[in-house]
Backbone as a printed PyTorch tensor [residue, N CA C, xyz], in Angstrom:
tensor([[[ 78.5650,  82.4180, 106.1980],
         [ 77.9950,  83.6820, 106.6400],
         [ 78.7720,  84.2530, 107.8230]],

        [[ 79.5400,  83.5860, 108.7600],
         [ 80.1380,  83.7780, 109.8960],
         [ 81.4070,  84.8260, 109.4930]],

        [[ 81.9210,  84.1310, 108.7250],
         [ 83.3080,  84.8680, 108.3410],
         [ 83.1360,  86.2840, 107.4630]],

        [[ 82.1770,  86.3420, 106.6240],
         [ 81.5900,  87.7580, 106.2520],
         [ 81.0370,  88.8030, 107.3880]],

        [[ 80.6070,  88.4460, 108.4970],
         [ 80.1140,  88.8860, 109.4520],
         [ 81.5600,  89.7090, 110.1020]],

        [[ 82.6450,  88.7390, 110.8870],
         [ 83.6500,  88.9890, 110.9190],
         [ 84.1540,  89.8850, 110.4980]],

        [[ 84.3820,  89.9380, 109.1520],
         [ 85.4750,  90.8640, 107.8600],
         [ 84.4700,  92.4190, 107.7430]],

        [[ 82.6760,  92.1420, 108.2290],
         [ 82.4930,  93.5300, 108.4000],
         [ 82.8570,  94.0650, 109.5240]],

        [[ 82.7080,  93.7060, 110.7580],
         [ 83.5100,  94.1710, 111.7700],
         [ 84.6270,  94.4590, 112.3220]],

        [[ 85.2660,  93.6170, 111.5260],
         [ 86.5420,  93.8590, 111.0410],
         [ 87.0320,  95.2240, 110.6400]],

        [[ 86.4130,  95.2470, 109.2600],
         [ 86.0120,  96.6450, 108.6250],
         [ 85.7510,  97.5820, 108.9430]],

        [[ 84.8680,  97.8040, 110.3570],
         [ 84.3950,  98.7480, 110.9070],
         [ 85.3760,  99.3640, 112.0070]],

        [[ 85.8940,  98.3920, 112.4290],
         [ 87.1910,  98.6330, 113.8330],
         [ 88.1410,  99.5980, 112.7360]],

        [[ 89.1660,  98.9010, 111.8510],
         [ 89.4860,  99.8960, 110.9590],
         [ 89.1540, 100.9480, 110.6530]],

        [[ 87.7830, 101.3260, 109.8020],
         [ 87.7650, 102.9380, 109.9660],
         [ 87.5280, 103.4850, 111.0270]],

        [[ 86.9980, 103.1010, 111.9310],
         [ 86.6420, 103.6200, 113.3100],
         [ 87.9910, 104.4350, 114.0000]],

        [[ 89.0240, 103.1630, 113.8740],
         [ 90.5460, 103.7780, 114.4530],
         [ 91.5450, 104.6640, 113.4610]],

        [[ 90.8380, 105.1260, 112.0930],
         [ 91.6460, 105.9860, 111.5720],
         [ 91.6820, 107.3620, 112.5610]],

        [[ 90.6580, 107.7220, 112.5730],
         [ 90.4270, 108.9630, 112.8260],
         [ 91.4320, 109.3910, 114.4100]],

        [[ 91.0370, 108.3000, 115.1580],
         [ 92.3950, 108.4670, 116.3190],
         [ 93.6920, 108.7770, 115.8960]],

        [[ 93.8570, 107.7650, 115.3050],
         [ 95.1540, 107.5710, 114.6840],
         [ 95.9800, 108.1540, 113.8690]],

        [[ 95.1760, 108.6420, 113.0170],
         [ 95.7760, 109.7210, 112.4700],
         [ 95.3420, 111.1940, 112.6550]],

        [[ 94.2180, 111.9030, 113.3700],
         [ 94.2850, 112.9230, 113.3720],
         [ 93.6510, 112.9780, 114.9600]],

        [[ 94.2630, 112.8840, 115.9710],
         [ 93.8880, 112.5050, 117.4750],
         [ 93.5460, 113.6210, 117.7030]],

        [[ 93.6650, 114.7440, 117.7920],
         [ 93.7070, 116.1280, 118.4440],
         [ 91.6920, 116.6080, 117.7270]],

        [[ 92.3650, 116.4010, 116.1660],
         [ 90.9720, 117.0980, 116.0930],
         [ 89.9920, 115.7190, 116.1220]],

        [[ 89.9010, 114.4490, 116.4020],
         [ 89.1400, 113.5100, 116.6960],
         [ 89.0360, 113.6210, 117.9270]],

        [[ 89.5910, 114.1690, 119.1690],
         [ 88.9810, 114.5510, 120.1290],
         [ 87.7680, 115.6980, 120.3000]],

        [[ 88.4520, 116.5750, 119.0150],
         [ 87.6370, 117.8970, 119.5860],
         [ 86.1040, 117.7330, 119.3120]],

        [[ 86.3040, 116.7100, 118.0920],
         [ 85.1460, 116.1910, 117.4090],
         [ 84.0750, 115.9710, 118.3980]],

        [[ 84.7150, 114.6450, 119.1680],
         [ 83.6090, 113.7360, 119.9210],
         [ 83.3890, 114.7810, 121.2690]],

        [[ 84.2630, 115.7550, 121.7030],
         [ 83.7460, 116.7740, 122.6710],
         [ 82.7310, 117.9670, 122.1970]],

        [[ 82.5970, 117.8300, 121.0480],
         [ 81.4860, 118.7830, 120.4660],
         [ 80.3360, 117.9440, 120.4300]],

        [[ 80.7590, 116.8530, 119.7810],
         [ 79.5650, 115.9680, 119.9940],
         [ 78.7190, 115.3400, 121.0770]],

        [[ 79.6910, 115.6950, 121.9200],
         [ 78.8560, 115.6010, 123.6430],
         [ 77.8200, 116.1020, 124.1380]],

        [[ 78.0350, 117.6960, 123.9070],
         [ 77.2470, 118.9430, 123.7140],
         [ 76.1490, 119.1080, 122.9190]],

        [[ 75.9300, 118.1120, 121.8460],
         [ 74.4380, 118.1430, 121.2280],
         [ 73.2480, 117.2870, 122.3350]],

        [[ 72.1650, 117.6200, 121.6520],
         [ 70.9750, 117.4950, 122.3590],
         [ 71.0450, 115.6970, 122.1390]],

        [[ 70.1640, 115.2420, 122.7540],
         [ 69.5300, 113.7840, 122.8660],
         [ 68.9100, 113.5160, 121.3870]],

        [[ 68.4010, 114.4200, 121.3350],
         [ 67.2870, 114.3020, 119.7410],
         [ 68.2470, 114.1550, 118.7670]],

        [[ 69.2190, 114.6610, 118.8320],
         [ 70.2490, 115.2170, 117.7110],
         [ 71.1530, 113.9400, 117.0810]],

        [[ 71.4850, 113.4490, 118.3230],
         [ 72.5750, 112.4340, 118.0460],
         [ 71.7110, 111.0400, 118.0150]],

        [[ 70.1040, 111.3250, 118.3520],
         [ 69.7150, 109.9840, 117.6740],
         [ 69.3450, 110.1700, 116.7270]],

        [[ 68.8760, 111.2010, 115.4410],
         [ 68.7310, 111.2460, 114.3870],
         [ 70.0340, 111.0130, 113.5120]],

        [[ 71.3090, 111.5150, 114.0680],
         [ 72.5230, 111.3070, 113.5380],
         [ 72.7720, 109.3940, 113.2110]],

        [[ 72.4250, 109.2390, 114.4100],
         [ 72.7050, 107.7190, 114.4340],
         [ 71.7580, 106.5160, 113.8040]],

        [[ 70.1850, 107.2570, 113.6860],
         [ 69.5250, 106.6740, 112.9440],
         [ 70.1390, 106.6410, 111.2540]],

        [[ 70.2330, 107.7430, 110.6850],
         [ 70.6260, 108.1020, 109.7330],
         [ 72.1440, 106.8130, 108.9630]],

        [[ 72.6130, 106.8620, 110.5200],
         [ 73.5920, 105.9790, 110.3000],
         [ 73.3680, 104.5190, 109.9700]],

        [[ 72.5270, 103.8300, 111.1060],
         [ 71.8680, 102.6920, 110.8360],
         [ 71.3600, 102.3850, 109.4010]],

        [[ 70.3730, 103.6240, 109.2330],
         [ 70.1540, 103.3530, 107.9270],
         [ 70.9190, 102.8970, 106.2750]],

        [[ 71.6710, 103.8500, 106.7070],
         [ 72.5260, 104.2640, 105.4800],
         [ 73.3560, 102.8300, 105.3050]],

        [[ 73.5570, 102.3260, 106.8320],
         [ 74.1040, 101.0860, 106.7270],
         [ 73.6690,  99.8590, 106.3510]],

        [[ 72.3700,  99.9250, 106.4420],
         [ 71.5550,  98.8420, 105.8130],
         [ 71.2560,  98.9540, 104.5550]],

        [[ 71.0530, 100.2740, 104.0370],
         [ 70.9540, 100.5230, 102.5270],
         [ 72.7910,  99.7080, 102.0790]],

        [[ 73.8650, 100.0470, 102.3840],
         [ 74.9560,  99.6890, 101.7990],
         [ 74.8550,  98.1400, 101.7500]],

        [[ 74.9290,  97.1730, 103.0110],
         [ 74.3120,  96.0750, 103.3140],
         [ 73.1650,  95.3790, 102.0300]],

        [[ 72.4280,  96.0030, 101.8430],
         [ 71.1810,  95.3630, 101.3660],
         [ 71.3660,  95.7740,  99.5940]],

        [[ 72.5040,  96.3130,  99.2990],
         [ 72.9530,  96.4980,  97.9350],
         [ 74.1390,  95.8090,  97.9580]],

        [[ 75.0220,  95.8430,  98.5810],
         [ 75.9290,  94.2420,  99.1080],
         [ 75.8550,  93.0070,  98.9450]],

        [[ 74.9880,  92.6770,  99.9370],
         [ 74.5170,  91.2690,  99.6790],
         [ 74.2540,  90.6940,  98.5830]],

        [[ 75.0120,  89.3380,  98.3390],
         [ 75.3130,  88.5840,  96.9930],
         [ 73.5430,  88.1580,  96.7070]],

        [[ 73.1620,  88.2210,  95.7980],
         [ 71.5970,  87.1810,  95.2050],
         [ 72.3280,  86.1170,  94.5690]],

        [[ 71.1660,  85.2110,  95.0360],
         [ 70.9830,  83.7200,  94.6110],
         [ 70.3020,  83.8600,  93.5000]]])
């Protein structure tokens, strides 16, 4: 279970650093717009996220 754990975080550092990496200018402008939203905003964004991530996760996971 350790090393699957790993390879998702893994996973996640990767796409995380595309967006720098390859398009830096407008991945800045991004996260400076995104500054500017409300409190409410960017935790529904991020809930949404959580979620979506556990739905992928929980259709993932191998059955016994």
């Amino acid at each position: 279970m350790g090393s699957e754990l790993w390879l998702a975080m893994g996973l996640v550092l990767v796409v995380e650093g595309l967006g720098p990496m390859l398009v830096p200018k407008k991945w800045r402008q991004m996260v400076s717009e995104m500054s500017l939203l409300p409190d409410a905003t960017l935790r529904r964004i991020g809930g949404c996220l959580v979620v979506a991530g556990a739905v992928i996760a929980y259709m993932m996971w191998p059955s016994k």
